[in-house]
Legacy VTK file of the C-alpha trace (Angstrom):
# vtk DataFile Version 3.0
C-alpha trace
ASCII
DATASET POLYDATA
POINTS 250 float
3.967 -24.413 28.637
7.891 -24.217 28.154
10.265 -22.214 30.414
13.162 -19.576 29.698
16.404 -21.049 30.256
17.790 -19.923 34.123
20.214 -17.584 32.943
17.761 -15.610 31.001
15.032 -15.961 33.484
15.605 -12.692 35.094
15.947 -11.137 31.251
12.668 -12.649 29.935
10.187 -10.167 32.207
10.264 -7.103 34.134
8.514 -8.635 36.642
9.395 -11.086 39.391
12.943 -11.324 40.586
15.630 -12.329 38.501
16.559 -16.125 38.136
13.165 -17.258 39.141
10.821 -18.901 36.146
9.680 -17.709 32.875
6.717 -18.933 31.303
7.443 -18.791 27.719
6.322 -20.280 24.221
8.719 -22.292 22.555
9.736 -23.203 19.034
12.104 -25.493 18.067
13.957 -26.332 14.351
16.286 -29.224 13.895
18.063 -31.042 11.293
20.316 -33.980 10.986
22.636 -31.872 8.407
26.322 -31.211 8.538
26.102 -29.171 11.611
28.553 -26.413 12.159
31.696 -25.949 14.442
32.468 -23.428 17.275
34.064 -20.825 15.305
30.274 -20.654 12.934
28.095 -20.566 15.264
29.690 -17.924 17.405
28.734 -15.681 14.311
26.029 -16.917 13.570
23.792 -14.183 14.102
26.179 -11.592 12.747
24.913 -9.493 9.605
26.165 -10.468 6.071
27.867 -13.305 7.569
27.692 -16.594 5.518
28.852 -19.871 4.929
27.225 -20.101 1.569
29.376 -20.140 -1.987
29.399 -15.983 -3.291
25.911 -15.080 -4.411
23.751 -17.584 -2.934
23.057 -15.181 0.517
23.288 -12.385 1.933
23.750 -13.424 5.372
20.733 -11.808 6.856
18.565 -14.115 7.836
19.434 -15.349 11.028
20.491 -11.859 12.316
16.980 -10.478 11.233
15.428 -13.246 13.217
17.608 -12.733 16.338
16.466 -8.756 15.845
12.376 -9.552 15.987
13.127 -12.416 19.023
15.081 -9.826 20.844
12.627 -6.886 19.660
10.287 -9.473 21.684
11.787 -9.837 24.859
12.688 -13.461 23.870
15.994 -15.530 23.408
17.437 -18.343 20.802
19.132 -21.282 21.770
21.913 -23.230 19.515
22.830 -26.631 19.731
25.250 -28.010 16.586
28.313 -29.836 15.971
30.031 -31.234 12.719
28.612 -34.098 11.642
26.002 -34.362 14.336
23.103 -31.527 12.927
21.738 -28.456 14.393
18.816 -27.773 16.878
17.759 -23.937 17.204
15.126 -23.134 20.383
13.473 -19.743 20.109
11.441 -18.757 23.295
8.830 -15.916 23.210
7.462 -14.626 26.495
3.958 -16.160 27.309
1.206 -13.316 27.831
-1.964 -15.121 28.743
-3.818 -11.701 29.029
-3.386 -10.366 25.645
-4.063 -13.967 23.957
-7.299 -13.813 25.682
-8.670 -10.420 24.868
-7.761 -11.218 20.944
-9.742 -14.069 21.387
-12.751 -12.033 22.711
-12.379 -9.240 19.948
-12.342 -11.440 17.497
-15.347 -13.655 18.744
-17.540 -9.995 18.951
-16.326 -9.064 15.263
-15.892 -12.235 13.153
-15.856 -9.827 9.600
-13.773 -7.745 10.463
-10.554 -7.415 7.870
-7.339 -8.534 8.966
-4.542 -6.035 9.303
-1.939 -8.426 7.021
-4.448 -8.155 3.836
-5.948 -4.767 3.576
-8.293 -3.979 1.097
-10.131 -0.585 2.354
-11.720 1.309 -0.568
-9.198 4.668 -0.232
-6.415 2.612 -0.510
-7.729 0.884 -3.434
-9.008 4.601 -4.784
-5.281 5.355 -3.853
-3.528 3.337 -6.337
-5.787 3.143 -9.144
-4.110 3.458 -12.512
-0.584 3.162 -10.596
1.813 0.114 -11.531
4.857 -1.463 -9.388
7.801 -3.253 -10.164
8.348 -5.538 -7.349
12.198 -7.687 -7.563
12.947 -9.800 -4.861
15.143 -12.350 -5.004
12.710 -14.722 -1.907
9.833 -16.356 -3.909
7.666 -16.080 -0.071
8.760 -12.696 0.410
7.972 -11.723 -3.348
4.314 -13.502 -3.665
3.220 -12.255 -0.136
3.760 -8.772 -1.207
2.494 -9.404 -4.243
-0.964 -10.586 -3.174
-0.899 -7.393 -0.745
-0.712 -5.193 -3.276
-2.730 -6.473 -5.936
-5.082 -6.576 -2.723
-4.866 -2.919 -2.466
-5.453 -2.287 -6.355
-2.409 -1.613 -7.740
-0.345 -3.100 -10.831
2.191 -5.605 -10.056
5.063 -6.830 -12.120
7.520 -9.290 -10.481
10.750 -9.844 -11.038
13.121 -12.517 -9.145
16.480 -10.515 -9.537
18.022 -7.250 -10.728
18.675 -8.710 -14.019
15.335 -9.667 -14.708
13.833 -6.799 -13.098
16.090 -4.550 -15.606
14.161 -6.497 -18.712
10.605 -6.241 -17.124
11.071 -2.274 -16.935
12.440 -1.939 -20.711
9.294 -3.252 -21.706
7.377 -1.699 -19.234
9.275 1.693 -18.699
6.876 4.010 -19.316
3.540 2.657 -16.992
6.319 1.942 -13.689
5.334 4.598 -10.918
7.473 2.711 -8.389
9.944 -0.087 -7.958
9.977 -1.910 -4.409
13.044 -3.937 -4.380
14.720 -5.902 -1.537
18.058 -4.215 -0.918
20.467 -7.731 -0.728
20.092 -9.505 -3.770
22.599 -11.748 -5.461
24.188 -10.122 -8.350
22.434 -6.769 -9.139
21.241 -5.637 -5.659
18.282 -3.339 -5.222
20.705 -0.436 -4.667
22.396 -0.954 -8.293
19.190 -1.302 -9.519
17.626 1.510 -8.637
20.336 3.513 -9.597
20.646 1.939 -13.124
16.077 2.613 -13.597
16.673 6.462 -12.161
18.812 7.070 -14.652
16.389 6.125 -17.370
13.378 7.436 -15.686
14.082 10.044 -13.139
10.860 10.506 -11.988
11.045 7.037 -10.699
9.887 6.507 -6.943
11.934 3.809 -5.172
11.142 1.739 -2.435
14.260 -0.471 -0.918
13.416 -3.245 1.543
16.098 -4.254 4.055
16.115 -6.807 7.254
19.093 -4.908 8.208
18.490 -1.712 10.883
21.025 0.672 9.632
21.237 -0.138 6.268
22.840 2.796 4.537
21.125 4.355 0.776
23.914 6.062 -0.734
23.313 6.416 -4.545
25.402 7.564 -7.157
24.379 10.402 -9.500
22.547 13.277 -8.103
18.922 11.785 -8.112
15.781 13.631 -7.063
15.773 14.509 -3.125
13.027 11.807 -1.840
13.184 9.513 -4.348
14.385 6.950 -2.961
13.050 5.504 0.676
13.634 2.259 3.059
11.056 -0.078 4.578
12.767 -2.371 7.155
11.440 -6.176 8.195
9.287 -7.652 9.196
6.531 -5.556 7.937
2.671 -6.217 7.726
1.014 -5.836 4.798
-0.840 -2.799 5.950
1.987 -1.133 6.879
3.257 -1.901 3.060
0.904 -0.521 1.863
1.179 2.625 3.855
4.819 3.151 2.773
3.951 2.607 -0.708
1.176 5.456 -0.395
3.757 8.057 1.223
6.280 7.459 -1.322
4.064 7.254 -4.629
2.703 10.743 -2.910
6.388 12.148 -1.756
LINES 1 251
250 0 1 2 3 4 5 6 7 8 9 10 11 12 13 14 15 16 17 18 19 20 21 22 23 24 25 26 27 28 29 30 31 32 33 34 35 36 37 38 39 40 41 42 43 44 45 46 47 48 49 50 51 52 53 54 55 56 57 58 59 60 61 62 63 64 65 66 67 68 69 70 71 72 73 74 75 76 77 78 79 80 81 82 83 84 85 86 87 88 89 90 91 92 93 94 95 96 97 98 99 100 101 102 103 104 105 106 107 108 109 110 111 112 113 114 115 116 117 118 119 120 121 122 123 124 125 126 127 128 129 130 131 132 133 134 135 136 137 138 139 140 141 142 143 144 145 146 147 148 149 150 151 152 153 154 155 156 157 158 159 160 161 162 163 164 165 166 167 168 169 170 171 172 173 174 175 176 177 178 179 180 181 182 183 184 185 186 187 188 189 190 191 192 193 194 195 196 197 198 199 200 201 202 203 204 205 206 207 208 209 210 211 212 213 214 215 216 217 218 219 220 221 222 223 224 225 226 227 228 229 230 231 232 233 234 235 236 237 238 239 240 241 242 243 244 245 246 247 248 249
């Protein structure tokens, strides 16, 4: 069992009095790379900030993770310097209680489905006979919503970027109900994307994924009220499938 760090102590709980110990669960991800000086790690967690070359990220990653930890009443920790590699500590409050009455539900209903892969027979009813053009850029993110999907009956085709995802919908225009696209993508971004397929199929229903909390949708071209709709990470895969649902039915 790990401990917060004393100066979060106080943060990590609402109980006990502040500055006294924090059980927590730990995680910790090092490397003996490059490292990074002062001025990079202080934003480090700051949206679209990068220090890759133009196009290879969007400088999301890290403040999407620092969004769930917080979101969990948890901290990170950052240890780097040039030349000497980077060590990143995430701590996640410990709650005994709730790990222990998982355990027993799952014990007294071993079949039961799990929520990240659902397969209940309305959703599958639901999206008979409707087919999605899914273009993310992450190969994880991509297959994992993928297998949801085809899970829940429906019709993928995948697409790695905007560019590709522009030359799976020419030959597949007319059988696309919906594309689900990650909103950050090097080169053609979701966005641009979506605004490029509306124009050739208006009827199009979009679904634009983003890791960042306010991210704005402002398209160009006066495009059906609705049309277009934002999913935020992390998501489960029932709750993917949900949004899909409300937007193929919007």
């Amino acid at each position: 069992m790990a401990y917060f760090p004393s100066e979060f102590a106080g943060e990590a709980s609402n109980k006990g009095a502040p500055g006294s110990a924090r059980h927590a669960v730990s995680l910790v991800v090092k490397d003996n790379g490059c490292g990074m000086d002062a001025e990079t790690r202080a934003r480090l967690f700051e949206p679209f900030f990068t220090s890759k070359k133009p196009g290879e990220g969007t400088g999301l990653g890290l403040a999407t993770v620092q969004r769930i930890v917080n979101e969990s009443g948890g901290m990170i920790e950052v240890e780097s310097e040039p030349g000497r590699g980077t060590r990143i500590e995430v701590f996640f409050p410990a709650i005994e209680a709730s790990i222990m009455q998982s355990s027993v539900e799952m014990s007294a209903n071993q079949a039961s489905v799990p929520v990240a892969s659902p397969r209940a027979g309305e959703l599958v009813l639901e999206a008979r006979h409707k087919t999605i053009l899914l273009v993310d850029d992450h190969a994880s993110a991509r297959k994992s919503m993928q297998r949801f999907l085809l899970d829940a009956g429906y019709r993928i085709l995948a697409a790695h970027s905007g560019k590709e995802g522009l030359k799976v919908f020419a030959e597949h225009s007319a059988a696309v109900d919906l594309l689900i696209a990650d909103i950050m993508m090097p080169g053609m971004n979701g966005q641009e994307l979506a605004e490029t397929l509306l124009r050739q199929k208006p009827g199009l229903r979009v679904l634009l994924i983003s890791g960042y909390e306010h991210a704005p949708i402002e398209l160009a071209g006066g495009f059906e009220a609705g049309a277009v709709e934002l999913v935020r990470k992390p998501f489960s895969g029932k709750a993917l499938i949900k949004r899909v649902i409300e937007v193929l039915q919007s």
